[in-house]
C-alpha positions in Angstrom: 6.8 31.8 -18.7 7.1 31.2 -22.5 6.6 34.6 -24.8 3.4 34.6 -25.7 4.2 34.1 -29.4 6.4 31.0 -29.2 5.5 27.9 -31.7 5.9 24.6 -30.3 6.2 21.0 -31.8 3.9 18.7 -30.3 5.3 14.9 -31.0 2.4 12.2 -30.3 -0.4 10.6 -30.9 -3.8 13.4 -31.0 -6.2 10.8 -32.3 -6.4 6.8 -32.4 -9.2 4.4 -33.3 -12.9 5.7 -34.7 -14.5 6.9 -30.9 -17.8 5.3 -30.3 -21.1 7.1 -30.5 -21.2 7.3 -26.1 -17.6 8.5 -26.4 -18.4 11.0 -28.8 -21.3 12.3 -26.8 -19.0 12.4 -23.7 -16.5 15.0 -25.7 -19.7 16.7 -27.1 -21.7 17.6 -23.7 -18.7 16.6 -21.0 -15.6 18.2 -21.7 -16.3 21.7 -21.6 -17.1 21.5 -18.1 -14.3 19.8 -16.5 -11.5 21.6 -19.1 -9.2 23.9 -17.8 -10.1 27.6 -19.1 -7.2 29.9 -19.4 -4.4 27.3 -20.8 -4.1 27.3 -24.8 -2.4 30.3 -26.8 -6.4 30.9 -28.4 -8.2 31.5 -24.7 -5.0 33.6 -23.3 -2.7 35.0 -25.2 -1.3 37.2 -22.8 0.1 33.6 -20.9 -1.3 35.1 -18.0 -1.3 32.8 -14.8 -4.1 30.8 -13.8 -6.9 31.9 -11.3 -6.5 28.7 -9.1 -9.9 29.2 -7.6 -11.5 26.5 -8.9 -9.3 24.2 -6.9 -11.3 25.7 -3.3 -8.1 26.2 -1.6 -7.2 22.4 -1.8 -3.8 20.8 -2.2 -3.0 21.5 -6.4 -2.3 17.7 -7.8 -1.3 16.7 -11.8 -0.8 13.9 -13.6 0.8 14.1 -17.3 -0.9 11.9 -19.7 -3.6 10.2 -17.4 -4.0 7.6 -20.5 -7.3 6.4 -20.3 -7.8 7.9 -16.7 -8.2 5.1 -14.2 -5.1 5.9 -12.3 -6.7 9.5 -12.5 -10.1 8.5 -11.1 -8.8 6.5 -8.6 -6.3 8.7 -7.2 -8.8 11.6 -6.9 -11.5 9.6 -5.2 -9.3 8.2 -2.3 -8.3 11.8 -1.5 -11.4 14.3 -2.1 -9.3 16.9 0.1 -6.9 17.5 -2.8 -7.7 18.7 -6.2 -6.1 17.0 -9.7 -5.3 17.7 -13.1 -5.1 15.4 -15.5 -3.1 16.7 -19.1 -4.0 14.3 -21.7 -3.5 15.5 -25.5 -4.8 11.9 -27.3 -8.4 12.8 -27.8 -9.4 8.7 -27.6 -7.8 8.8 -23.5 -9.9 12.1 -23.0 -13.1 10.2 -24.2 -12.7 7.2 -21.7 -11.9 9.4 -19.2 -15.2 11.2 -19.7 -16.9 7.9 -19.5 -15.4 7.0 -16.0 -16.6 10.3 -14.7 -20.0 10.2 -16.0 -21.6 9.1 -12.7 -20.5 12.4 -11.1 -19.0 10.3 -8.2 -15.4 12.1 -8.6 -16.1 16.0 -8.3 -12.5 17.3 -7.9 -10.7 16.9 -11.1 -10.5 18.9 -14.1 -8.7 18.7 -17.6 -6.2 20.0 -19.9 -6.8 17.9 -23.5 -3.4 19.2 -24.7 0.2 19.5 -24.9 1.4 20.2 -20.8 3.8 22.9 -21.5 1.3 24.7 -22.4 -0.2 24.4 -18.7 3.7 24.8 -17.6 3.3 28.0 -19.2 0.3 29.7 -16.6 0.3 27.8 -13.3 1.1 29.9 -10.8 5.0 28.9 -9.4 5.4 26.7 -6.4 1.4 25.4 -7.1 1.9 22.1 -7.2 2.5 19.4 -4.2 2.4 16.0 -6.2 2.7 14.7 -9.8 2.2 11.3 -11.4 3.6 10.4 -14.5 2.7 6.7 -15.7 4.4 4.8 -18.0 5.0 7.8 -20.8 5.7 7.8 -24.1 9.4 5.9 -24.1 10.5 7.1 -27.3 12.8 4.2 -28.1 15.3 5.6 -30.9 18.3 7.2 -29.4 17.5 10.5 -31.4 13.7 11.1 -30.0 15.0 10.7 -26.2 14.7 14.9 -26.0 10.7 14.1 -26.5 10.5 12.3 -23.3 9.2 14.0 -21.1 12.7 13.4 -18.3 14.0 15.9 -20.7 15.4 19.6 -19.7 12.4 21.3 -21.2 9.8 19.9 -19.6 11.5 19.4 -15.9 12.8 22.8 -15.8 8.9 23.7 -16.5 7.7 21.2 -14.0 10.4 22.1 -11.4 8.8 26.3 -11.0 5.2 24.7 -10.9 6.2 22.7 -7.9 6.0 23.4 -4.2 9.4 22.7 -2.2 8.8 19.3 -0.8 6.3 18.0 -3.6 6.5 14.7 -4.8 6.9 14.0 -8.6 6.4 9.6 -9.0 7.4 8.5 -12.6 6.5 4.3 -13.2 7.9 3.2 -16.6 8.7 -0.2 -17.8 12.0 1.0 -20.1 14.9 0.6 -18.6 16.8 3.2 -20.3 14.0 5.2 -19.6 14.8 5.3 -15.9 18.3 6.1 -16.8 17.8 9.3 -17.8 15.0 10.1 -15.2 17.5 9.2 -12.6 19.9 11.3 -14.9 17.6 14.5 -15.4 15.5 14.2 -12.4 17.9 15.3 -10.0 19.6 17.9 -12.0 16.3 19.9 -12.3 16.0 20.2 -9.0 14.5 17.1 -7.7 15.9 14.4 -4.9 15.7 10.6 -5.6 14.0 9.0 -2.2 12.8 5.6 -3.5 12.8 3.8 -6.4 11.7 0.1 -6.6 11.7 -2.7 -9.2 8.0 -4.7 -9.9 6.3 -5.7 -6.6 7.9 -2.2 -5.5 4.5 0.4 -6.6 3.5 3.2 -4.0 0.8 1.8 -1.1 -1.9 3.8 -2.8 -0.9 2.7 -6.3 -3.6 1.3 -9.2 -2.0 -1.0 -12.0 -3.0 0.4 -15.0 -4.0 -1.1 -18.3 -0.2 0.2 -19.8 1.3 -1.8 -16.7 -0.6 -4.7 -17.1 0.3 -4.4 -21.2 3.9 -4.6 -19.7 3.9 -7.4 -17.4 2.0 -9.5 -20.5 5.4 -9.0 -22.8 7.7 -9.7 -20.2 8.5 -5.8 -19.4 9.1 -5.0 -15.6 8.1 -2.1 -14.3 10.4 0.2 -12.3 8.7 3.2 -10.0 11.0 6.2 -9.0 10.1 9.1 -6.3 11.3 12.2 -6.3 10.8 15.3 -3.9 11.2 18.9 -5.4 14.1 20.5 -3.7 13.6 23.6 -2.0 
């Protein structure tokens, strides 16, 4: 775990277009009750680990940067059994998110609205049997790729947070993005088992907004699998 005193940069977007007056309402009388408690510097100091509790025992799910959460939604309503995280720092992804789980149909999902290693920092080791990350920032310019999340940093992070066997899926429509997943990946501690071009996606997989974006501009997506060694 990160010493407790230990400044980070956070590269990203945090805020986008003016929210709308339901959106803001969502954030206002939502988010406190699906946030994860326990995970900035300001609630625990200490970095002590998470009281997993709140997931009932069920199987410990995350997806970093759930956008504007339909991916999220739908993954967590066609397996009630399991329990998901969604990290999502851009307040505007957090709002629509809120929206989509306004009808109180999808019970078993909670949220971090900030920067992941920060949640790196106090999940318990080994917690985690799958994680989804969708078409991420790519961080074009040759001297931002240590951002991307396919970095050292972060997979070393994710690789103690998950369970031998789990499953880590990464879709992206960069190409040179999947070179250095399939670069990165496997030196942190993770095995390639598939990875497909477009018409390739996971049996349970929901095209997202981002996906559909890419296909628009001529951008094919790639999806990649990964099991944590162990």
């Amino acid at each position: 775990m990160s010493e407790a005193g230990e400044h980070r940069n956070f590269y990203g977007r945090i805020h986008g277009k003016t929210l709308r007056a339901q959106q803001k309402a969502d954030l206002e009388t939502g988010l406190a009750a699906l946030a994860l408690k326990g995970v900035t510097r300001e609630d625990n100091p200490s970095r002590a680990a998470l009281d997993l509790s709140f997931a009932g025992g069920r199987p410990l799910w995350l997806e970093v940067g759930f956008g504007g959460g339909e991916h999220l939604v739908h993954m967590a309503a066609r397996n009630p059994g399991i329990f998901l995280i969604g990290c999502e720092p851009f307040v505007n992804g957090v709002a629509m998110l809120l929206g989509k789980l306004r009808d109180g149909k999808v019970s078993n999902v909670a949220i971090h609205p900030g920067d992941v290693r920060d949640l790196f920092d106090v999940l318990p080791g080994g917690c985690l049997t799958k994680v989804f990350l969708n078409y991420p920032d790519p961080w074009p310019k040759a001297r931002h790729h240590r951002r991307r999340f396919v970095s050292p940093g972060y997979l070393q992070a994710l690789a103690r947070v998950c369970a031998p066997g789990a499953e880590f899926r990464v879709a992206t429509d960069i190409p040179d993005y999947v070179r250095q997943t399939l670069e990165e990946v496997p030196a942190a501690g993770f095995e390639l088992v598939h990875q497909a071009g477009e018409g390739g996606a996971w049996e349970d997989w929901l095209s997202t907004r981002y996906e559909r974006k890419a296909l628009r501009e001529g951008r094919a997506p790639h999806y990649l699998t990964f099991r944590r060694e162990g």
